[in-house]
N, C-alpha and C positions, 0 to 999 in steps of 0.2 A: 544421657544417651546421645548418641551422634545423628547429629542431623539429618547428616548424609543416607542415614539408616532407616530412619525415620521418612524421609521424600521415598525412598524405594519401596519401604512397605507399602505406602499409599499410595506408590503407583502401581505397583503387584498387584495389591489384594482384592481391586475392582476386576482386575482382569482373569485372577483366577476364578471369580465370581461369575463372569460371562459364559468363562469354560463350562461351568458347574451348570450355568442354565440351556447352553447348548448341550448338555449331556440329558438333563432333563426331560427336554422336548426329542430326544435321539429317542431315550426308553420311550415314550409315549408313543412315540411312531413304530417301534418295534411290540408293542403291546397289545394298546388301547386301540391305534389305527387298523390294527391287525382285523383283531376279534372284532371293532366295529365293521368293518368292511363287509368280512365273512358272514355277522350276523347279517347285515341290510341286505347283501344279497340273497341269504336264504329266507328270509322271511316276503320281498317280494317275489321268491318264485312262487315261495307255499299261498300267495295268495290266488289261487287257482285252487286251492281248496280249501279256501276261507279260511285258513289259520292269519293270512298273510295280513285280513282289516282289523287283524288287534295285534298280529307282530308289526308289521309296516309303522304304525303310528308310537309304540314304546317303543322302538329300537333309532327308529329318528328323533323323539324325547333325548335319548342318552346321547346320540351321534351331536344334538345342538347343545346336550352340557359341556359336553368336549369341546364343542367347537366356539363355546362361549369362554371355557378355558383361557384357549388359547388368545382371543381377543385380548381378555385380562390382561393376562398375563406380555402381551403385545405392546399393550398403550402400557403396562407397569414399568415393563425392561426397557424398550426404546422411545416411548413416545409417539407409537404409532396407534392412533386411535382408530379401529375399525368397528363401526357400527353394525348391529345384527340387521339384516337384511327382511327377518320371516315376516310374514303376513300372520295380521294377529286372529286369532283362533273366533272363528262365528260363534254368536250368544248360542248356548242349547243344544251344540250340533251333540248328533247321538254317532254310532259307530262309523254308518255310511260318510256322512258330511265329516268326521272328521278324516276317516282314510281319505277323501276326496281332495280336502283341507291339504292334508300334507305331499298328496303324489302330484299336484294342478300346482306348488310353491316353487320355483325354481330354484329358491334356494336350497330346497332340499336334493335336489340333483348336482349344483354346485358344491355342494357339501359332503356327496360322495366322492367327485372328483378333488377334492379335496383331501380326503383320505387316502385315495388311491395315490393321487401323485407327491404327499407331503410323508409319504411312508420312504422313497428313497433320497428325498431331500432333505429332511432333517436329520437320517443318518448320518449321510455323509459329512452335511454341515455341521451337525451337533457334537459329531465325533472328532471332525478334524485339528481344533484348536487340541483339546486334550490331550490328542493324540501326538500330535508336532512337541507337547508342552511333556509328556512322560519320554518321548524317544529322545529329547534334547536332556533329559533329566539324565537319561541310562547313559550317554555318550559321556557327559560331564563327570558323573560318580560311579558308576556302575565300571566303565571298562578300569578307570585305574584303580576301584577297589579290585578287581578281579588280575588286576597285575598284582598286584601286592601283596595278595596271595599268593599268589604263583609264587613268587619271588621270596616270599616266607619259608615256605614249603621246599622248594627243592633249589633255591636262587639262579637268577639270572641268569640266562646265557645256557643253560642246561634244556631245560622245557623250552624257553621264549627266548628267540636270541635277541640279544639287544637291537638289534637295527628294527628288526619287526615290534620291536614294545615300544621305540620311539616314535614310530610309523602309530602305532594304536594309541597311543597320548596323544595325537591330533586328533582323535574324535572329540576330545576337548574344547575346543575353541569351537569348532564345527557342533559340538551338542549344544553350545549356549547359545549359538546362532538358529538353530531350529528352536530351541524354546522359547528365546526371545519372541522368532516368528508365531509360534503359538498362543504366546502373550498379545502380542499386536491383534491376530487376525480374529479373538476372540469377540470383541465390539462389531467389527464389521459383519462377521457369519452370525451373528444373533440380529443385527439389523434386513440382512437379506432372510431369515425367516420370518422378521415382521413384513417384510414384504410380501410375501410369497401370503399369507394370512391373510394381507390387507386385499392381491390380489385375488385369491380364490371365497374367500370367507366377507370380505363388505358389498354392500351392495353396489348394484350394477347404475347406469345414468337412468331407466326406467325405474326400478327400483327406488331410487336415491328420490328419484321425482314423485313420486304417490306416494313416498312417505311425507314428504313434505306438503305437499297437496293435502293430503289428511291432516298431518299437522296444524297448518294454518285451517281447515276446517274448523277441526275440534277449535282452537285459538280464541276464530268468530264466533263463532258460537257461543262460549264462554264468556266473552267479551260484551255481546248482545246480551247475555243471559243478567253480567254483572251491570250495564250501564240502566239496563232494565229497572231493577232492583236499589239501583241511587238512585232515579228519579218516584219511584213509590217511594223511598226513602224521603225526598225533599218535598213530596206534595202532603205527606204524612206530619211532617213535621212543620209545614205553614198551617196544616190545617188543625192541628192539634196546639199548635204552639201563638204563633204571631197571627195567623185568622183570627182565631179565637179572641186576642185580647182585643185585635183592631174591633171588632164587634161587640165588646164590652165596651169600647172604649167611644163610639159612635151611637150606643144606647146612653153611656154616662153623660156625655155631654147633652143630649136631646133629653133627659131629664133637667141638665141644671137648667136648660134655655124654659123650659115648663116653668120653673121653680123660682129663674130671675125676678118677677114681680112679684110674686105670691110668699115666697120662703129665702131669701137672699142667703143666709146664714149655711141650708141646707145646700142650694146651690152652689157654693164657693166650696162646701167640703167635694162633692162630685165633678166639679173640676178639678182640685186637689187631687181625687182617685185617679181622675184622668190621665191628669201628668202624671203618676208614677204607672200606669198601665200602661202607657204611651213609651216610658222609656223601658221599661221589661221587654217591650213588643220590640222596640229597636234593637237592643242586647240580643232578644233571641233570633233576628234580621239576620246582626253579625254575626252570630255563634253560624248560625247555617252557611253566610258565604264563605267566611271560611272554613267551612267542612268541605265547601267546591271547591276553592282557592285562595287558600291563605295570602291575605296582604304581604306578612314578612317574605314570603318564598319569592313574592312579585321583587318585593322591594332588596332583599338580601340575597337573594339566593338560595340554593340549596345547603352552603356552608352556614350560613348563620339562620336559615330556618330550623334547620337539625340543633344545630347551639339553642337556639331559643326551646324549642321544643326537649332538650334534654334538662335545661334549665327548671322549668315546670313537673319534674318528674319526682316523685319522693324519695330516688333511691340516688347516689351518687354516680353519674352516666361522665365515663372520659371520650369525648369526642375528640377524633385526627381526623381529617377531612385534606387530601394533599387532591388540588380539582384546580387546573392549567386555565380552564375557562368554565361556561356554562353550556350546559344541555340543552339543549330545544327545549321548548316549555312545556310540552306533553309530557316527555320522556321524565324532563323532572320536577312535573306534579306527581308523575305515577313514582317515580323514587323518592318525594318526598312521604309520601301517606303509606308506600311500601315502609318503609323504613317507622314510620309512626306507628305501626300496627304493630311493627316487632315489637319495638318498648313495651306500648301498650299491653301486650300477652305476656313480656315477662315481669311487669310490674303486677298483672292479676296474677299470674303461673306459677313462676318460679320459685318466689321464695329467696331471691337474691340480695344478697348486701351490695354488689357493687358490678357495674357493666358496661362494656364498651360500645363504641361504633365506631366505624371505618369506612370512610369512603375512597377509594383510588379510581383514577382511569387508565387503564393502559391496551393498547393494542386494541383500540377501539370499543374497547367495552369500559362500562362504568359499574363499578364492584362494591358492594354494599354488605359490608358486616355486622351483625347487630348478635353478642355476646353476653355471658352475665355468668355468674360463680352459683348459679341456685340448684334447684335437685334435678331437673333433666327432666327427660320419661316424656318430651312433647314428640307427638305423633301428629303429622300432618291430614291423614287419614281419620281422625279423632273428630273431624268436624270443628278443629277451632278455625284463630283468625289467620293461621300458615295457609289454610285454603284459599283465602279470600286472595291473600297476596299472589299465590299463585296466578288466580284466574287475574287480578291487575294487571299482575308484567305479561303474561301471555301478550296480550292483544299488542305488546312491543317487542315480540320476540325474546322473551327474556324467562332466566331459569330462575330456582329456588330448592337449595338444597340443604339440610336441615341434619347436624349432628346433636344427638342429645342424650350422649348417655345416662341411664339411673345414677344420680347423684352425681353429675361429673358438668353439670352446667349445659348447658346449650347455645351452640352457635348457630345461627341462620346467615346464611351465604346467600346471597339475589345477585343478580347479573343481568344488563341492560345493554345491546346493543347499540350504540352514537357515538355522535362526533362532538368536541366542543368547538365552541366558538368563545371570542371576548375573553382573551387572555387577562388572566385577573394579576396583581402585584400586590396586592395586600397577603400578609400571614394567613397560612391555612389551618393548624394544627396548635394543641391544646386542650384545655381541660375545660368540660361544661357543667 
């Protein structure tokens, strides 16, 4: 096949694609925009006789699927991400609090003008690439199949005289030139409708601000709730564990010192007990600080504390780790134990033979993959250890997002906001 043929389709075939989704959003605004509009307005008039606090709140339900839609579909086609704006719905509200809920939102007013003014904007944009892109197609094929008819039929010169059929074969050159332009301008009019979304449909600088303000609440919260919960964790665990034996271990010895003159024999066994009480208590010292802060991670870093810790694991774990320098030390303790809890869940979960981990940093975030070939079906909401991870990176501003379909393996995605430092040169990547 010819190459030359080949480049053209793949530069076509995006842009007829654009066409198709500026046509899209044209129907949707000629449809959906329509009858949403017409309902919201009729249901806040009838609220004057009460129909309007059970229409008002479904009819703005449907108006914000739509208009979640479009978002989708926004950040899908251009990469314009626009975040929903609503105010989340009060625990238990009954009829009143929730019409109250939705008419006291701004968004929900912004949402109407929204429909109102994206009904002749996306028309016109959605139509226009198409539009350029069929009327350049008719000039191109259309007028000189319809000569060549003619000219079949009763020839030349009879019906169509030549001077005027040669005059109408210039819509040729001229029709590939408007289609071209309808090729082109397709990317750019589906860009200015992500605009026009991002303007009328995301949130406003107040808006944008009390979600965040909430955000980092919930964050603290969380954060308090978990740093909470490690320290009952570590006084639990001296008191059950390394207390314990030290106090075996300070009754054993105050026996042999009883026992030095009277029973020697008995005495030397109970400092024997000693010493190996004494080194338990130590092992179980170190198991604990390193559950606060592992040596290796001090000592290697995040690269080779992940190496090490995948090393230890039963199942075969491929570690790439590509990391320019190192993380502040919070961010990556909370990325290393993030990252330890993944395995750890899918070495109890999944049922896997074989699983990866990935660490990149780019654009200032540090990206953290932890993957595996086992039966899926992990729910974060399930109460396992995806919750814990969550509430860790919270309190660093950091996400966790979690595919896992039945049977199709699970991947967990985490993401940390930082900078490096201490450009490293040794190799990053390879097999643990």
């Amino acid at each position: 096949m010819d190459p030359g043929l080949d480049v053209l389709r793949s530069w076509v075939r995006p842009r007829l694609r654009y066409a198709g989704q500026g046509l899209l959003l044209a129907l949707l605004a000629a449809t959906a925009h329509v009858t949403l509009f017409v309902l919201s307005v009729v249901a806040l008039v009838c609220t004057v006789l009460g129909v309007g606090l059970y229409a008002v709140p479904a009819v703005t339900a449907a108006v914000r699927r739509l208009a979640d839609l479009n978002r989708r579909l926004a950040g899908a086609w251009t990469g314009v991400e626009v975040p929903a704006p609503y105010r989340p719905l009060p625990a238990g509200a009954g009829v009143w609090r929730r019409y109250g809920w939705v008419v006291t939102d701004p968004a929900t007013w912004r949402d109407l003008l929204w429909l109102l003014l994206a009904m002749p904007v996306n028309l016109v944009l959605g139509v226009l690439p198409s539009a350029l892109l069929l009327y350049g197609v008719e000039g191109v094929v259309g007028v000189p199949l319809l000569l060549w008819r003619l000219g079949a039929w009763y020839g030349y010169g009879v019906i169509w005289p030549i001077d005027g059929a040669f005059d109408a074969l210039l819509t040729v050159p001229q029709g590939a030139l408007i289609a071209l332009l309808g090729l082109l301008v397709g990317d750019h009019v589906r860009w200015l409708q992500a605009c026009v979304v991002r303007a009328l449909l995301g949130p406003t600088r107040g808006a944008a601000l009390r979600q965040r303000v909430q955000q980092l609440t919930e964050s603290r919260a969380e954060t308090v709730d978990a740093q909470a919960a490690e320290l009952r964790r570590i006084e639990r665990d001296l008191h059950d564990g390394a207390q314990a034996r030290l106090v075996a271990l300070r009754m054993s010895i105050g026996l042999a010192e009883q026992l030095m003159t009277r029973d020697p024999e008995a005495a030397q066994k109970l400092l024997a007990e000693a010493r190996e009480t004494s080194a338990r208590a130590l092992g179980e010292l170190r198991d604990l600080v390193r559950g606060i802060h592992p040596p290796v991670l001090a000592e290697r870093g995040l690269d080779g504390a992940v190496r090490a810790l995948a090393v230890a694991l039963p199942i075969p774990v491929e570690v790439d780790v590509d990391l320019p320098g190192r993380p502040p030390a919070p961010v990556e303790s909370a990325a290393y134990f993030a990252v330890a809890e993944s395995v750890a869940n899918l070495t109890k979960h999944s049922r896997a033979r074989h699983a990866w981990v990935r660490l990149r940093h780019d654009r200032g975030r540090l990206t953290m993959v932890v993957a595996d070939d086992g039966v899926g079906g992990a729910d974060p909401s399930a109460g396992t250890g995806l919750r814990g991870i969550e509430r860790r990176l919270a309190a660093f501003d950091g996400t966790v997002s979690v595919t896992s379909p039945p049977g199709g393996g699970t991947t967990v995605t985490m993401e940390l906001p930082c900078e490096l430092s201490s450009p490293r040169t040794s190799p990053s990547s390879g097999t643990g």
